[in-house]
C-alpha positions as CSV (number, residue, x, y, z in Angstrom):
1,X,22.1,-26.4,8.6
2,X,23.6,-27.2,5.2
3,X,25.8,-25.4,3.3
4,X,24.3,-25.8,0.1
5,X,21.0,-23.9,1.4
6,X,23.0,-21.3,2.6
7,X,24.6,-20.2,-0.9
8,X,21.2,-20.9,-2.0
9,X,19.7,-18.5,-0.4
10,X,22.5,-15.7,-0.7
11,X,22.5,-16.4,-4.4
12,X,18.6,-15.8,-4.3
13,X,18.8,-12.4,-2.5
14,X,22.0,-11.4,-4.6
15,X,19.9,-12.5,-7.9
16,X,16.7,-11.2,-6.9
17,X,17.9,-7.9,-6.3
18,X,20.4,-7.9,-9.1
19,X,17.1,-8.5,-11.7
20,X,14.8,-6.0,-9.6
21,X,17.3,-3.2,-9.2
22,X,18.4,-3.5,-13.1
23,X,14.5,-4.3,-14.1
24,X,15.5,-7.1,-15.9
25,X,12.1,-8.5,-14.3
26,X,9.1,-6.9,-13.3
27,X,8.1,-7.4,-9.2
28,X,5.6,-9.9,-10.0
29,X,7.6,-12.4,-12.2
30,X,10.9,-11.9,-9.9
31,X,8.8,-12.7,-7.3
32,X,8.1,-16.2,-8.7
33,X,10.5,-17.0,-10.5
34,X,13.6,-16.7,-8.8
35,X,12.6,-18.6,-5.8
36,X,11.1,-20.9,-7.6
37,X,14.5,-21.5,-9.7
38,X,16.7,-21.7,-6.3
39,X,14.3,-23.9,-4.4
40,X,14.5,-26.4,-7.5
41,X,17.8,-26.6,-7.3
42,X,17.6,-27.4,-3.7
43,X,15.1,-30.2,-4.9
44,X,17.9,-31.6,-7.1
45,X,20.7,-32.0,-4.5
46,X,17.7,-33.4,-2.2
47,X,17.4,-30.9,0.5
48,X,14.0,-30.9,2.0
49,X,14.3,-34.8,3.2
50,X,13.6,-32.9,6.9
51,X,10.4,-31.1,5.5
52,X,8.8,-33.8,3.4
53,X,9.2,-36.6,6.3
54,X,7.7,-33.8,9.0
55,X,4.4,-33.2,6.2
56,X,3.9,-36.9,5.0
57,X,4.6,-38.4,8.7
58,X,7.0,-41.2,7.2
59,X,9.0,-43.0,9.8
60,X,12.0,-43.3,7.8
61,X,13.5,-40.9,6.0
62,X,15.2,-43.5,3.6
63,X,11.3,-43.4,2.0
64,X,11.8,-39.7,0.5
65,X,11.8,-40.5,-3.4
66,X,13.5,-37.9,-5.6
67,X,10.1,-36.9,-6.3
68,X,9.3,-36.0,-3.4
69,X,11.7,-33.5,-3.4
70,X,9.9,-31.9,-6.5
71,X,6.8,-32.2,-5.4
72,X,7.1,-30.5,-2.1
73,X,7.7,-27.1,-3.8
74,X,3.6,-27.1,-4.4
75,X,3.2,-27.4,-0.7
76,X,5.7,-24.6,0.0
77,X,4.0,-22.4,-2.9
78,X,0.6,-23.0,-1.2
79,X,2.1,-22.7,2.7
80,X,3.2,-18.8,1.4
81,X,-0.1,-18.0,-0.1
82,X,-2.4,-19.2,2.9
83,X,-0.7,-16.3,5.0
84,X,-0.8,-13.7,2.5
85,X,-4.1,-14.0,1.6
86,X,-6.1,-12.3,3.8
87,X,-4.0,-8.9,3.3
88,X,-4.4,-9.8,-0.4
89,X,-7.9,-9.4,-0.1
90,X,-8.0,-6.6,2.3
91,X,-5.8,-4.6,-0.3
92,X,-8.6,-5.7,-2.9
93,X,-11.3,-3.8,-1.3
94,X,-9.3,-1.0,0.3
95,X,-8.0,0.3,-3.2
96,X,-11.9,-0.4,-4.6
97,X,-13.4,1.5,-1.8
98,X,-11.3,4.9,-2.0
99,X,-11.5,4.8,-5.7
100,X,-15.0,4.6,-5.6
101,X,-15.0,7.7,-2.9
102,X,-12.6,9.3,-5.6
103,X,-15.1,8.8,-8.2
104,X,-18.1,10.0,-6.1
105,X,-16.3,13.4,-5.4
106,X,-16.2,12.6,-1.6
107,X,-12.8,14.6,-1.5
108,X,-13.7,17.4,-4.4
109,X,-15.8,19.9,-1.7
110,X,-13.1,19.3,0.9
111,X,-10.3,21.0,-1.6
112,X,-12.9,23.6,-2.6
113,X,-13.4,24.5,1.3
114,X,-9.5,24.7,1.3
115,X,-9.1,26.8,-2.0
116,X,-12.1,29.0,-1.1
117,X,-10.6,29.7,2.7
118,X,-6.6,30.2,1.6
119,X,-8.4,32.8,-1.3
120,X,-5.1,35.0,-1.8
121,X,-3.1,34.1,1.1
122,X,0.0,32.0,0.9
123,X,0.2,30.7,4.0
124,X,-3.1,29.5,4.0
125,X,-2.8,28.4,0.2
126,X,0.4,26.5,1.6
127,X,-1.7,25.0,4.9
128,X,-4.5,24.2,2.5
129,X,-2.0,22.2,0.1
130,X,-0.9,20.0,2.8
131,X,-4.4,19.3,4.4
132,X,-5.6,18.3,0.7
133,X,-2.3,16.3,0.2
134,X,-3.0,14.1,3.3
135,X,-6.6,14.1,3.0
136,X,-6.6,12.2,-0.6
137,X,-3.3,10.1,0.5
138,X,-6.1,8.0,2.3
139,X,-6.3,6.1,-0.4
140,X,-2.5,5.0,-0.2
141,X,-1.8,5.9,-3.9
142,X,0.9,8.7,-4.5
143,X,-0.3,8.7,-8.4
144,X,-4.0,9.8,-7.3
145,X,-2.6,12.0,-4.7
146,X,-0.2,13.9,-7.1
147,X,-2.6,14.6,-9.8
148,X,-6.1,16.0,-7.2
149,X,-3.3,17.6,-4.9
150,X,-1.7,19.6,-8.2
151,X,-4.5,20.1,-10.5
152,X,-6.2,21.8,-7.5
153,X,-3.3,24.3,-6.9
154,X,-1.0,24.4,-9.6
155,X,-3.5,27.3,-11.3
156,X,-3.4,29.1,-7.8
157,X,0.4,28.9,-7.4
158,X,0.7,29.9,-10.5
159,X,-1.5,32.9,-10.3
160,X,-0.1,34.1,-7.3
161,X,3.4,33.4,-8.4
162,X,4.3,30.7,-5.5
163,X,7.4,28.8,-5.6
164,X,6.3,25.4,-7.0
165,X,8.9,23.9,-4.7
166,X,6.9,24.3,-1.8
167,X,4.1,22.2,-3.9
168,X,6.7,19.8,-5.1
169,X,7.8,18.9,-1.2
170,X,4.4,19.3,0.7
171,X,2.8,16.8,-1.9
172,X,5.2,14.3,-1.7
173,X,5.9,14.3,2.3
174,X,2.6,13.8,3.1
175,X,1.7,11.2,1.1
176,X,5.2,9.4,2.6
177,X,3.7,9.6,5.9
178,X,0.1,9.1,4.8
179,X,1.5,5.5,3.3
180,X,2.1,3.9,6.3
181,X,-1.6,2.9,6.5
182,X,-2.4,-0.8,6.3
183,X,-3.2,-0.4,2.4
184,X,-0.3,1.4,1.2
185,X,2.8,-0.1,-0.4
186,X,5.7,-0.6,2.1
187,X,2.8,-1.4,5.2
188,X,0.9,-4.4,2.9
189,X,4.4,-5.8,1.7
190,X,6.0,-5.7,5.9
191,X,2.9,-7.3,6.8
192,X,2.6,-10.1,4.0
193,X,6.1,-11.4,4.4
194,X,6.1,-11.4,7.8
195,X,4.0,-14.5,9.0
196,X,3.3,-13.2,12.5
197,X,1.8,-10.1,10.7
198,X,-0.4,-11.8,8.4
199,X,-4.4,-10.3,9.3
200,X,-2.8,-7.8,12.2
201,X,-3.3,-4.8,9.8
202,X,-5.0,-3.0,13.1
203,X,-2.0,-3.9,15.5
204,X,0.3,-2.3,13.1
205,X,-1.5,0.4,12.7
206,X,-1.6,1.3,15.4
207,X,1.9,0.5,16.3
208,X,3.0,3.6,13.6
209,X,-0.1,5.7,14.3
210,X,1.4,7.9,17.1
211,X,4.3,8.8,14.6
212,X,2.2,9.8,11.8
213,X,-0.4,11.9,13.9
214,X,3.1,14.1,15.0
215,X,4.7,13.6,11.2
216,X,1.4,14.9,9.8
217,X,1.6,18.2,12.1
218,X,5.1,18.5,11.6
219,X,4.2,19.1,8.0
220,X,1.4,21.7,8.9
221,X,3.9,23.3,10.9
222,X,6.4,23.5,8.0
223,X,3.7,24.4,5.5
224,X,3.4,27.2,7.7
225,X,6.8,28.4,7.9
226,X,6.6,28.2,4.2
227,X,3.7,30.2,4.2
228,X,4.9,33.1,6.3
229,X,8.2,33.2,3.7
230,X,5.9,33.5,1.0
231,X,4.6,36.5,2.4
232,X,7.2,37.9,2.7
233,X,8.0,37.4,-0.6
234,X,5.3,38.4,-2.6
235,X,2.2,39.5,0.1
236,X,-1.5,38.9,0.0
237,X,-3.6,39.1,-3.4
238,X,-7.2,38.7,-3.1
239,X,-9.4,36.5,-5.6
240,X,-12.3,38.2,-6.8
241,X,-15.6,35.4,-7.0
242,X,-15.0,34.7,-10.4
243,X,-11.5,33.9,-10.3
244,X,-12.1,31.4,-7.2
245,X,-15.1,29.7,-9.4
246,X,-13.1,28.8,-12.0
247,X,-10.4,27.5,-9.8
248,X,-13.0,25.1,-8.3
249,X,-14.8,24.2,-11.2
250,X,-14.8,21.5,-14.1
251,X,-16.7,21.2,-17.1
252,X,-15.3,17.5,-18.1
253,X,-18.8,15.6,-18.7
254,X,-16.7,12.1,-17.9
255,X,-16.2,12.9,-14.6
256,X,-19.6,15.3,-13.6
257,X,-21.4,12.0,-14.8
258,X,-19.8,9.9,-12.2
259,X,-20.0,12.4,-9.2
260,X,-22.3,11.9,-5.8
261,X,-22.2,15.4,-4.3
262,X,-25.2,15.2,-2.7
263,X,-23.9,11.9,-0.7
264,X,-21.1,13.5,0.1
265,X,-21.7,13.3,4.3
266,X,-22.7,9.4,3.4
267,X,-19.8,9.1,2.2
268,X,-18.0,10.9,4.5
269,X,-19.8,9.5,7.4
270,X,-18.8,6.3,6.5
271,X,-15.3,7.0,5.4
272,X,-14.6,7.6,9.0
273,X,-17.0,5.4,10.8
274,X,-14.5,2.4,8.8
275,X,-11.2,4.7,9.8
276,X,-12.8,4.6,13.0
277,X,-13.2,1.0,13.5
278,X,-9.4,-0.1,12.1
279,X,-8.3,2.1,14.4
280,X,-9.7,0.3,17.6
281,X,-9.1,-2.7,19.4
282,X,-11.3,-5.7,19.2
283,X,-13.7,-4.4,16.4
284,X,-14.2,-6.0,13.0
285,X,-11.2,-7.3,10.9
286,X,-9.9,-4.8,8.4
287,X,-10.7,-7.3,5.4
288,X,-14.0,-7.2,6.7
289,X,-14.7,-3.3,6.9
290,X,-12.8,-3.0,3.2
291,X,-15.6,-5.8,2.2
292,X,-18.7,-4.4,3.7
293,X,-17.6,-0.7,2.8
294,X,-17.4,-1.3,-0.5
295,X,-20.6,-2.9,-0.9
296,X,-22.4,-0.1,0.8
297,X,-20.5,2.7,-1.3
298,X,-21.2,0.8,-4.5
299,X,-25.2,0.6,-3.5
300,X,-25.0,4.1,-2.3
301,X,-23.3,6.2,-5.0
302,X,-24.3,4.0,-8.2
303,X,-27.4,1.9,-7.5
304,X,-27.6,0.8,-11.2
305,X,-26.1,-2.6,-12.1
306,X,-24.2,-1.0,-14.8
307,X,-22.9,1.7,-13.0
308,X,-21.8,-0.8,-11.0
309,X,-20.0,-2.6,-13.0
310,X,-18.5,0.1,-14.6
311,X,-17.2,1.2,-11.7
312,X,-15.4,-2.3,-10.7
313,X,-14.2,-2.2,-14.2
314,X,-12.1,1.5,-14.2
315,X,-10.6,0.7,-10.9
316,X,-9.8,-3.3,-11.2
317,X,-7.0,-2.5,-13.0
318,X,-4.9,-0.8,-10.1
319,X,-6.1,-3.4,-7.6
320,X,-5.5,-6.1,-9.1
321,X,-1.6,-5.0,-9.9
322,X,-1.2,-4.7,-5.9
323,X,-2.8,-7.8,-5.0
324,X,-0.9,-10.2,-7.5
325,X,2.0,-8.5,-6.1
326,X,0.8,-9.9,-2.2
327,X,0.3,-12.9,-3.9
328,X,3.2,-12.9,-5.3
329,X,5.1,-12.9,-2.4
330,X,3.4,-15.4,-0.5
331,X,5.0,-17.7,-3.2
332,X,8.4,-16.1,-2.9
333,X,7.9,-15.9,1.2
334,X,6.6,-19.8,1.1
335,X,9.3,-21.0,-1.2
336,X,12.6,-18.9,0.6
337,X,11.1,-19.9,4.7
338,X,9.2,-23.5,4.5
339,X,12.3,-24.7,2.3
340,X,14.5,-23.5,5.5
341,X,17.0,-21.2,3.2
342,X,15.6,-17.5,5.4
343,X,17.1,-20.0,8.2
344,X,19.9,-20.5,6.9
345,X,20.6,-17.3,5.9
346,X,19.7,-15.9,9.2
347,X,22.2,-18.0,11.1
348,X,25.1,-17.1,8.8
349,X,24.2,-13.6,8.9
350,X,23.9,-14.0,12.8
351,X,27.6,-14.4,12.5
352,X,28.9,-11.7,10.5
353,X,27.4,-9.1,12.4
354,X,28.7,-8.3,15.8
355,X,26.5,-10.0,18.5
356,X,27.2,-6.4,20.7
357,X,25.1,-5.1,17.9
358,X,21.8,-7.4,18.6
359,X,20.4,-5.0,21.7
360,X,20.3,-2.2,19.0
361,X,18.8,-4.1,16.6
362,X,15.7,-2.0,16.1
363,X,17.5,0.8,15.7
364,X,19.7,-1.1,13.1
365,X,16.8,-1.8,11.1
366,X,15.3,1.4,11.5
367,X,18.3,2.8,9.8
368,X,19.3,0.2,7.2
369,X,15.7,1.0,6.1
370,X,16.0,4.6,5.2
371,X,19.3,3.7,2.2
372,X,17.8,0.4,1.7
373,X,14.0,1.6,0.9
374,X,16.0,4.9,-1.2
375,X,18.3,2.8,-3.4
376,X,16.3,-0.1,-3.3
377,X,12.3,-0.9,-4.3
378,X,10.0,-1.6,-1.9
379,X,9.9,-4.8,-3.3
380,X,13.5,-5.8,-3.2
381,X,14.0,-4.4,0.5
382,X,10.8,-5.7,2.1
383,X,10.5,-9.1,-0.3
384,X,14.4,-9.7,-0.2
385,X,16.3,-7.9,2.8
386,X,13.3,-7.7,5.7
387,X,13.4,-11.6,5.9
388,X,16.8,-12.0,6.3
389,X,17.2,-9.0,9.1
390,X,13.7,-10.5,10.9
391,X,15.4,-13.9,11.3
392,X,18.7,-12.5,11.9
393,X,16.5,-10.2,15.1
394,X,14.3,-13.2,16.3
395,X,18.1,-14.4,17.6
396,X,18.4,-11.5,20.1
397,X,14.5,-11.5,21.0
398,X,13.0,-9.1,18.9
399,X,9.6,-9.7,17.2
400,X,8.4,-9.9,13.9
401,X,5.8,-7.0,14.5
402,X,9.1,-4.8,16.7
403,X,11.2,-5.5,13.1
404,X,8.3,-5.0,11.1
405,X,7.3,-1.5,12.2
406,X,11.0,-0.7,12.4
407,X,12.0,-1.3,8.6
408,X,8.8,1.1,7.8
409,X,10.8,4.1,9.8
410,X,13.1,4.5,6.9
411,X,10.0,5.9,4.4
412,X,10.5,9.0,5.1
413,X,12.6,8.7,2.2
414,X,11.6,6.5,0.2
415,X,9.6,8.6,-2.1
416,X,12.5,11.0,-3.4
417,X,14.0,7.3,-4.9
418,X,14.5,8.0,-8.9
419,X,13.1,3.7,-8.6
420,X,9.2,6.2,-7.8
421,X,7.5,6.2,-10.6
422,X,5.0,8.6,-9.8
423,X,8.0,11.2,-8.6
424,X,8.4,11.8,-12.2
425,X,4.6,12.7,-13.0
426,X,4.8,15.0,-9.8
427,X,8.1,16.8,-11.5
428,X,6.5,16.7,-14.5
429,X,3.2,18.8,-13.4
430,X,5.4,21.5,-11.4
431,X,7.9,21.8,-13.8
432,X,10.6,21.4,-11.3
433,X,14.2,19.9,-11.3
434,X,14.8,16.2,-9.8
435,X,18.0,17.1,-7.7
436,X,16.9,20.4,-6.1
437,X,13.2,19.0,-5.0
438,X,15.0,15.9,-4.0
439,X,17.7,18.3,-1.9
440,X,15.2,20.2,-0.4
441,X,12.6,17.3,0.0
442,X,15.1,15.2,2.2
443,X,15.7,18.6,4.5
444,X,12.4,18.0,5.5
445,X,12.3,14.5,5.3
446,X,14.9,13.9,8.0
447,X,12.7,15.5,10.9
448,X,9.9,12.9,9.7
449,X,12.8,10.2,9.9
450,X,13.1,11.2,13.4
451,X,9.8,11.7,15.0
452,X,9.2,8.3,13.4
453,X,12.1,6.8,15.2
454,X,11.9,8.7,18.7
455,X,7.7,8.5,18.8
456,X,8.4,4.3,18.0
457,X,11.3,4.0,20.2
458,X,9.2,5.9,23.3
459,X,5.9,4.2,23.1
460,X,7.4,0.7,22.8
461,X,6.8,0.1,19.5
462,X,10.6,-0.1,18.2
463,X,12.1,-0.3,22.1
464,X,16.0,1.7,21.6
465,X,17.4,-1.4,23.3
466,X,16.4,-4.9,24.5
C-alpha cells in the first residue's frame, strides 16, 4: 500500500473534521469537496494505475494515460452513489410519510388521551410526557418532537408548577432512543457508509430493536420515579373541564384546515401495519413500504391535487436536506474506499492499536462512539471515523453490520452535544439552563448507554468478545 495514499487519507479525515467541527463547511459541501480535493491529488501523483487497469480490463498497465487517472474519479463518485441510493430514497418517503401523519393530526388525539388521563396528577402528567415524546419521535425528527411534545405540556407544567427539568430530560431521551429507527440521523448515515448495510434497513433494525424496547421502558420507569417526587412536592390538583379543553384545543385556522381527524384509525391502522412489516423478516423492502405508504396517506387524507401538492411542497424542504446529505456521502464513501485510501488508512491504523485490543473491538467502538458522537457531528463521526474503525475491525473478523450497530450504542448521548441544533429550541421553550439539563440529562443517559450495550452484547448483536 503506498505511502502517499496513506497521508492522503489521514490528511482527509484530519481536514474533514477540522472544517465540520469549526463549520467552516456545511455537511453537504464537506462531504464533496474534501474528498474530491484529496482523491485529485492522488490523480496527480498517479495512484489509481491498480483501479483503472482492473475497470478498463487493459493488459498492461504501462497503457494508464494521466487522464485516466482523472477520469476515474467519475467512476468512484458514481460507485459511492449506486450504494447509497436506495437508503436515499427510503429517507425520501419516510420523512414525507410522518409529515404527512403530522399534518393529518394522526398524533394530536393520542396527546389529548394522555393530557385528559394525567388531568392533575404529576406522575401521570410525567408518564404521559414520555409516551407523547416517543410516540411523535417516530418520525425521527427531534425538531418536530420538541415543539408537539412541549406545546402540549408546557401550559400544564406550568399550571401545576412542575419542574421543567423533568420536561427538558424526558423529551430529549426519548427521542435519542426513538432515533435509532432506520430513518433517523445516526441509523441512515451507519447504514449509507457502510456498503454491506446499503438496503438492510430491516436487519438493523432489528439488530438495535431489543435495546430500544428496554431503553424506552427504562424511561417510563424513570418518568415515574419523577412523578412520585413530584408528588411529593407539590400533590394532586384537579382540572376542572374547561381548564382541560383549553389545554387540548387550537383555534390556528392553518393547521384545523389541514387536519384528518376523522381518518385518524386509517391512519393509525396503517402507521402500524408499515411498523409492522419493517419489523419482520422476509416482507417488503423498507423503500418500498415508505413508497406505497405515502401514496396511500396522500390519497387518503388529501384527495385533491392541490392539496396534494401542497402537501409535497411544506414538507420537501426537510427531506430533501437529509437525502442530499446520503447522497452526499455516497460521493465521499465512493471517493475515500474505491480510490483504496479507507485501506490504507485501516492497515496503518491496524498498527497503532494494540492487536490484544482486536477481540474487544465491539466494545471499543461502542465506547469511542459515545465522546466521538458528543464532541463530534453525526456527520464527522459516522462519514469520517466509522470507516476507518470498520476497516480497522474487518482485520480481527468483525462485520460491517457487528461495527455498525456498535458505533450507534454511543447515542445515548449524542443529543446533549451543544453541535444539536434543536437542543437549543428545546432550552429555549422550557426556559432552562444548558449545563444543568445537560448534568442531569446524562444521569439518565448513562443507564440507556448501558442497556444498549449489555442488550447488544447478549443477543449477539455487538458479541463482548470474538
Amino acid at each position: 500500500m503506498p505511502i502517499a495514499l496513506t497521508v492522503l487519507a489521514w490528511g482527509m479525515i484530519a481536514v474533514f473534521l477540522f472544517l465540520i467541527m469549526k463549520k467552516k463547511l456545511s455537511p453537504f459541501t464537506a462531504l464533496i469537496i474534501v474528498p474530491l480535493v484529496f482523491a485529485l491529488a492522488g490523480s496527480f501523483m498517479g495512484l489509481y494505475t491498480d483501479q483503472i487497469v482492473e475497470i478498463k480490463k487493459l493488459a498492461d498497465p504501462s497503457m494508464v494515460t494521466f487522464m485516466d487517472q482523472i477520469w476515474i474519479l467519475g467512476d468512484f463518485v458514481l460507485d459511492g452513489i449506486k450504494k447509497t441510493s436506495t437508503t436515499g430514497i427510503m429517507l425520501l418517503f419516510a420523512i414525507f410519510y410522518f409529515a404527512l401523519m403530522l399534518d393529518a393530526g394522526m398524533f394530536d388525539p393520542i396527546t389529548r388521551v394522555m393530557i385528559k388521563f394525567a388531568n392533575g396528577d404529576p406522575l401521570k402528567v410525567l408518564f404521559a410526557t414520555a409516551v407523547v415524546a416517543a410516540t411523535v419521535s417516530l418520525n425521527g425528527d427531534g425538531t418536530t418532537t420538541t415543539l408537539i411534545t412541549c406545546t402540549a405540556f408546557i401550559p400544564l407544567y406550568k399550571k401545576l408548577g412542575m419542574k421543567m427539568m423533568n420536561l427538558g430530560v424526558l423529551v430529549i431521551l426519548m427521542n435519542t432512543i426513538m432515533n435509532l429507527l432506520p430513518w433517523g440521523g445516526p441509523t441512515a448515515r451507519v447504514i449509507s457508509v457502510l456498503p454491506e448495510l446499503n438496503g438492510m434497513d430491516s436487519e438493523v433494525l432489528r439488530a438495535v430493536a431489543p435495546g430500544m424496547i428496554l431503553a424506552v421502558i427504562y424511561m417510563l420507569g424513570v418518568s415515574i420515579y419523577m412523578g412520585f417526587q413530584e408528588r411529593k412536592r407539590i400533590g394532586i390538583k384537579v382540572l376542572s373541564e374547561t381548564e382541560l379543553l383549553e389545554l387540548t384545543s387550537t383555534d390556528d385556522e392553518e393547521i384545523l384546515k389541514i387536519r384528518r381527524p376523522h381518518l385518524f384509525w386509517p391512519n393509525l391502522i396503517l402507521t402500524l401495519t408499515i411498523v409492522t412489516l419493517l419489523m419482520m423478516e422476509g416482507t417488503f423492502p423498507s423503500v418500498f413500504l415508505f413508497l406505497v405508504g405515502t401514496v396511500i396517506a396522500l390519497m387518503m387524507n388529501y384527495p385533491n391535487l392541490k392539496d396534494q401538492k401542497t402537501r409535497l411542497h411544506e414538507n420537501s424542504g426537510d427531506a430533501v436536506a437529509v437525502v442530499i446529505l446520503v447522497l452526499g456521502a455516497g460521493v465521499f464513501t465512493g471517493l475515500f474506499t474505491v480510490s483504496g485510501m479507507s485501506d490504507a488508512l485501516a492497515i496503518s491504523l491496524t498498527k497503532i492499536i494494540p492487536a490484544s485490543f482486536g477481540r474487544f473491538w465491539g466494545l471499543v467502538v461502542a465506547f469511542l462512539s459515545a465522546p466521538g458522537t458528543f464532541f463530534l457531528s453525526n456527520d464527522a463521526f459516522y462519514y469520517g471515523v466509522l470507516p476507518v474503525l470498520t476497516e480497522a475491525g474487518a482485520t480481527y473478523g468483525w462485520t460491517q453490520m457487528e461495527l455498525g450497530v456498535a458505533s450507534l450504542l454511543g447515542q445515548a448521548f449524542h443529543l446533549l452535544s451543544p453541535l444539536v441544533a434543536f437542543i437549543y429550541l428545546l432550552l429555549q421553550m422550557t426556559e432552562l439552563d444548558m449545563g444543568e439539563w445537560q448534568k442531569e440529562s446524562a444521569k439518565w443517559a448513562l443507564g440507556i448507554f448501558v442497556i444498549f450495550i449489555l442488550v447488544a452484547g447478549f443477543t449477539g448483536a455487538v458479541p463482548f468478545i470474538k
